[in-house]
N, C-alpha and C positions, 0 to 999 in steps of 0.2 A: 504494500500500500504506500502510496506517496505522501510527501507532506501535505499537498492541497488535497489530494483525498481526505485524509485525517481530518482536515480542517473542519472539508463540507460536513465528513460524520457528527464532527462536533456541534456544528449549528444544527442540522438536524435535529440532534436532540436535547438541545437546548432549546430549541422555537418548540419541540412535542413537550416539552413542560413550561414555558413561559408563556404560551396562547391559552392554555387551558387557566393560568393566573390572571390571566387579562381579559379573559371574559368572566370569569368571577367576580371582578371588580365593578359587573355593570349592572345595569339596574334591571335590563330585561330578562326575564325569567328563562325565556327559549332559549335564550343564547350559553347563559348557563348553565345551563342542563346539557350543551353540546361536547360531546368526548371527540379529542384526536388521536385519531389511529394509527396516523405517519402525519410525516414532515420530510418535501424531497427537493433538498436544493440543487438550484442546476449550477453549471460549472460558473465559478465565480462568486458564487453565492450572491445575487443583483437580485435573481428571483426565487421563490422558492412554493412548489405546491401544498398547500395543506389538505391532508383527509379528515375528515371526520363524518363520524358514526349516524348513521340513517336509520337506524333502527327504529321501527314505531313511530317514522314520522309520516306523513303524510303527504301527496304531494303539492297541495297549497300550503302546507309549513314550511316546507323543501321550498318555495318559490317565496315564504315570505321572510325567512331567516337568510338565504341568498342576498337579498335586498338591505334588512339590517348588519348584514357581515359587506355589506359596500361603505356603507355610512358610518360602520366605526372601525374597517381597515387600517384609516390612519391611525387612530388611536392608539392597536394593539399593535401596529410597527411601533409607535413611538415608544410603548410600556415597553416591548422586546430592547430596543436599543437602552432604553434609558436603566434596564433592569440587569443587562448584560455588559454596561458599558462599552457598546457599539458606538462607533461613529456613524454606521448607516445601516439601520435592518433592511433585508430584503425585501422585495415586492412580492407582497400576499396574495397567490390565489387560490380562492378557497373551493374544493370541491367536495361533495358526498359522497362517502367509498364502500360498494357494491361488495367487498372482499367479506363480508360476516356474513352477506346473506347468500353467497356465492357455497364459500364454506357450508353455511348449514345445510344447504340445497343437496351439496354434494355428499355430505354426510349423511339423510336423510336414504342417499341413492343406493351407497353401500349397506346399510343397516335393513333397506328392502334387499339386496340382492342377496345379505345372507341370513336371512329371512324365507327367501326363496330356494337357496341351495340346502335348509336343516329341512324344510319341509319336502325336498324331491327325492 
């Protein structure tokens, strides 16, 4: 691994715990309730994607939590930086990550097939 590897790993996972303090900080309920899953910065670390957890949302929540993670982006870059002693956090973009319900989908698949193979 390189040294700017290492780096990226570091922010990585420094933003999957300092996003989830930065939205605890805020007053809307939704937002707080929201878990992340990953944190993947691209080379350079300028920008960086965030996951978080869909679970039991809806998809008018999913469009309206979207919309309040626009309007306090700056925000939680600014908490990242100022929390981290960054001169410049990344550019946040926030998506909802498919991987848990992917997973259970997939586990559900095997657990039918051997299901099917005691009862043959």
């Amino acid at each position: 691994m390189t040294q700017s590897e290492i780096k990226r790993k570091r922010a990585e996972s420094i933003l999957k715990e300092l996003i989830p303090e930065a939205l605890s900080t805020l007053e809307d309920e939704q937002l707080k309730g929201l878990f992340v899953t990953d944190a993947v910065c691209h080379k350079g670390r300028y920008d960086a994607d965030i996951y978080l957890d869909k679970t039991a949302l809806t998809d008018t929540e999913i469009s309206q939590i979207y919309s309040k993670l626009k309007k306090v982006k700056s925000y939680i870059q600014n908490y990242c930086a100022n929390e981290e002693g960054w001169f410049r956090a990344p550019n946040l973009t926030f998506h909802f990550d498919n991987l848990l319900e992917e997973q259970n989908r997939i586990d559900k698949l095997f657990k039918k097939i051997e299901k099917e193979l005691k009862d043959a």
